[in-house]
N, C-alpha and C positions, 0 to 999 in steps of 0.2 A: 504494500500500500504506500501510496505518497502522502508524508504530512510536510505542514509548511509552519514557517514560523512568521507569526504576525506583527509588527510595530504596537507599542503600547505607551503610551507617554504614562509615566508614575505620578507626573504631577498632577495632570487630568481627573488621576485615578483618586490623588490624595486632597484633590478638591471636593469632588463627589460623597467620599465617603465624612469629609467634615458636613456635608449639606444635610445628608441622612440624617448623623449623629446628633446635629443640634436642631432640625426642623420637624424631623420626623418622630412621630411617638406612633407605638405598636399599640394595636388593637384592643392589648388587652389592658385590663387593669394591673396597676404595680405587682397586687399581690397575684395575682394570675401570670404575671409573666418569673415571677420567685418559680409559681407550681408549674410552668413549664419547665425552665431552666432545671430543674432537680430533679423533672420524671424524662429528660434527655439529657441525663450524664452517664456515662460510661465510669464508674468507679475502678479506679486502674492503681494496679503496682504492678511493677516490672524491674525489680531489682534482682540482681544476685546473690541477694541472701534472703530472698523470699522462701519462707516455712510452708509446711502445711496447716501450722496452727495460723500463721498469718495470713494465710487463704479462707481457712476458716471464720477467721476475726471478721475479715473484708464480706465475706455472703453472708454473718450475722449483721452486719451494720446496714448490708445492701435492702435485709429482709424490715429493721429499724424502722426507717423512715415513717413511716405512713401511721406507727404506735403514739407518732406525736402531735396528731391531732386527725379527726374525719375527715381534712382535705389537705389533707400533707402526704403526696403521694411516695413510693419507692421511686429510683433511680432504673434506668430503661437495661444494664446491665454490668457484670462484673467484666473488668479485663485482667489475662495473668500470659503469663509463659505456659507452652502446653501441657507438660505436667500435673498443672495444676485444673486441669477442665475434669476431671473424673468426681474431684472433693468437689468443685466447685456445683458439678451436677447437680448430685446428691443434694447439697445444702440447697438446694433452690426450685427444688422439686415440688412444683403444686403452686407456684409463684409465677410473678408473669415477666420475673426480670431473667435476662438471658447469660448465657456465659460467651463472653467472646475470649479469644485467645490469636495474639499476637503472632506469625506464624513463618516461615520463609524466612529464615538466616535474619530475623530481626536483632537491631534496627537497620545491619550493613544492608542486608540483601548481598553479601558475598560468598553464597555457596553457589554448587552447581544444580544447576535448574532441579534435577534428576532431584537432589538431597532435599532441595526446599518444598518442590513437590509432594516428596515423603512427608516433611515435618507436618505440612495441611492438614494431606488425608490422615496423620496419627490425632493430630487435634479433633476433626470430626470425629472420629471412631472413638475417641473419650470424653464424647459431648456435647461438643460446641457449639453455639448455636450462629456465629458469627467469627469469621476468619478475619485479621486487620492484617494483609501483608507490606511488604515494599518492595517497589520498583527498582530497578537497576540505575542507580543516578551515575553510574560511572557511565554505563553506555547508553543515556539518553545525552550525558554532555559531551559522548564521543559524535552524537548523531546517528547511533544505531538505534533509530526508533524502533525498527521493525520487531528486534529483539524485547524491546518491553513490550510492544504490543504480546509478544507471541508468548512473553512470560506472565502478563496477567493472564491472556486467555488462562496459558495451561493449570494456573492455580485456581480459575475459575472453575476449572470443568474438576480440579480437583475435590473443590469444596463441596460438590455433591449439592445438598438442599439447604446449606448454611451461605447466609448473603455472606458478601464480600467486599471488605474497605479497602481502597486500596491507596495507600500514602504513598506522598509525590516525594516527602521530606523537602518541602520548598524553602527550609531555608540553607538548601545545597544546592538549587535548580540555576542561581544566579540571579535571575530577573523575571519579571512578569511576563515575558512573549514565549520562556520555556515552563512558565507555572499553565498558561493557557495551552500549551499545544502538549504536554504529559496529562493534562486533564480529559483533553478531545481523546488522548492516545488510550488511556484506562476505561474512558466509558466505553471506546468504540469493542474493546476488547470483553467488556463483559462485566465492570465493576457495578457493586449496585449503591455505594458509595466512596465519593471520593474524600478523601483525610487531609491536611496538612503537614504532619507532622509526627516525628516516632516521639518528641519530647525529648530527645537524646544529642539534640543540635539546636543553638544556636545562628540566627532565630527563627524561633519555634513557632506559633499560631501569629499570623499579622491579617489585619481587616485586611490590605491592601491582598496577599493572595486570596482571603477569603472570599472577597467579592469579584475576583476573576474568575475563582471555583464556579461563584453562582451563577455568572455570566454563560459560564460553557455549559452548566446545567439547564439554563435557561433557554438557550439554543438549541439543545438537543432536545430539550421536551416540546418547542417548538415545530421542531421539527418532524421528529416521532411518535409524539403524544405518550411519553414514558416518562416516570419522574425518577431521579436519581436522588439519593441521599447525599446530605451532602456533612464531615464531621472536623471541627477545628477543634484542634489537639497539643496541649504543649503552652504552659505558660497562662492559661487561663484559669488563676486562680481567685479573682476579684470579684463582686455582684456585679459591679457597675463597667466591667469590660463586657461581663457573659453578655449582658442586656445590651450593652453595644452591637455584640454581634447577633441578638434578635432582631434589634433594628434593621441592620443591612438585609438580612436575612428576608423578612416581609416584605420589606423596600424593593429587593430585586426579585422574589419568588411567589411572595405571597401567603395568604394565611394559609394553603394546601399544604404548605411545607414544613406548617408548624405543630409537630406533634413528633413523637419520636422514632415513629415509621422511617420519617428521612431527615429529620435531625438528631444529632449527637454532640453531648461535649466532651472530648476525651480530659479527667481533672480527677484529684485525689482530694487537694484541700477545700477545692468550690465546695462540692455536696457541706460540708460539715456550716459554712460560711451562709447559704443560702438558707441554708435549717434555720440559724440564729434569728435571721430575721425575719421569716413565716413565725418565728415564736416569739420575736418581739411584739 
C-alpha cells in the first residue's frame, strides 16, 4: 500500500486547541463529566516489580469505586503485563470492568514479529479482554510503513475476539504529519483503538497529538461509517487536564464518543484524584 505524509503546521494546531479549551464547555455537567472520566480509565501498573498481590490490590480497588456512592461508577478496566491477566480474571469475574494487558515486546516493540505474536495470543488464552500493543517506531521512522501496517494486522488477527489498542508512542514519532499518517496506518490495518503513549517516554499524552488522533478518526468514520476508539495515555494524572481532553474530544467527535466503548484514559493516580472530588 502507498501512504503519504501530510504538512501540518503545530501552530495552527496549538491555536485551535486553546479555542476549544477556553470557549468550549462539554455537554455534560461538572459532576457528570468527574463520572465519565473515572468509568473511562484504564487502571494500569506496568512495572517490574509488579506482584501478584499487587494485581490483586489493583482489581480490588478497580471492583471499589462504585461502594462510594449510587452514582460513582467503576473504572472501564485493569491494565498489567501478561502474567498477570489469569489473577486479574478471576478477580473480576461477574463485573463489567475488563482486563486489558499490555502485549508485543512492550513498551520497545523490539522483538520478532513471530515472538510478539506469541506474547498476544498467551495474553488472550489467560483472559484478556483487550490487547494495548506497539508499533514498530524504529521502522515507521525508517519509512517502512508497510511493515507496521503488516504488524498491527498480524496482532490483530492475533487477538482473536479481544479489541485492540494500538500505541503510536508519539512522543518518538517526531512531529504531527508522522502522528497523523501511523494513525491512518493502524486503523487501516485493523486497530479498534488508537493510544498515544506506552507512558514509558517522554512526552507522553499531548492534546496536540490527541487531536490529530481524533482528526484521523474523524475521517475514517466519515468515510466508513465505523467508529474507532480513541485512548491518551501517559502523564495524565490531573482532573482539570482529563477534562481538557473531554473537551477536545466532543469538540472534534462528539457526544457518540463519549462513553467508554471508544474512550479510554490510560492513569494510575487520576482514578484515586477524581474519586476525591465526586466525594467532595
Amino acid at each position: 500500500m502507498e501512504w503519504k505524509l501530510s504538512s501540518i503546521q503545530k501552530s495552527e494546531i496549538d491555536v485551535r486547541i486553546s479555542s476549544i479549551i477556553e470557549n468550549e464547555s462539554v455537554l455534560l455537567s461538572n459532576r457528570e463529566s468527574l463520572q465519565l472520566i473515572l468509568n473511562c480509565i484504564d487502571l494500569t501498573t506496568l512495572e517490574g516489580s509488579d506482584t501478584d498481590s499487587k494485581a490483586l490490590e489493583l482489581c480490588r480497588q478497580a471492583r471499589s469505586f462504585k461502594n462510594n456512592g449510587h452514582d460513582i461508577p467503576n473504572v472501564a478496566a485493569v491494565c498489567f503485563y501478561p502474567p498477570f491477566a489469569a489473577i486479574a480474571k478471576a478477580q473480576l469475574k461477574g463485573t463489567a470492568i475488563n482486563v486489558a494487558c499490555v502485549a508485543g515486546a512492550f513498551p520497545s516493540g523490539q522483538s520478532p514479529l513471530a515472538v510478539r505474536v506469541a506474547e498476544v495470543k498467551y495474553a488472550v488464552e489467560q483472559g484478556s479482554d483487550e490487547i494495548d500493543m506497539v508499533i514498530s517506531r524504529g521502522k515507521f521512522l525508517e519509512g517502512d510503513y508497510n511493515f507496521v501496517f503488516n504488524e498491527v494486522k498480524a496482532i490483530k488477527e492475533a487477538c482473536g475476539k479481544a479489541h485492540l489498542k494500538v500505541i503510536l508512542e508519539t512522543g518518538e514519532l517526531v512531529d504531527l504529519a508522522n502522528i497523523k499518517l501511523a494513525s491512518e496506518i493502524a486503523i487501516a490495518a485493523g486497530a479498534d483503538f488508537i493510544k498515544t503513549s506506552t507512558g514509558k517516554v517522554q512526552p507522553a499524552a499531548t492534546l496536540e497529538a490527541f487531536i490529530i488522533m481524533l482528526d484521523v478518526i474523524n475521517a475514517h468514520y466519515k468515510e466508513t461509517g465505523k467508529m474507532i476508539g480513541i485512548k491518551p495515555a501517559g502523564g495524565i494524572s490531573e482532573v482539570n487536564v482529563a477534562i481538557n481532553y473531554l473537551k477536545v474530544l466532543e469538540n472534534v467527535l462528539g457526544e457518540k464518543w463519549m462513553s467508554n466503548k471508544y474512550f479510554r484514559i490510560g492513569a494510575s493516580r487520576l482514578a484515586n484524584r477524581v474519586l476525591e472530588e465526586l466525594m467532595s
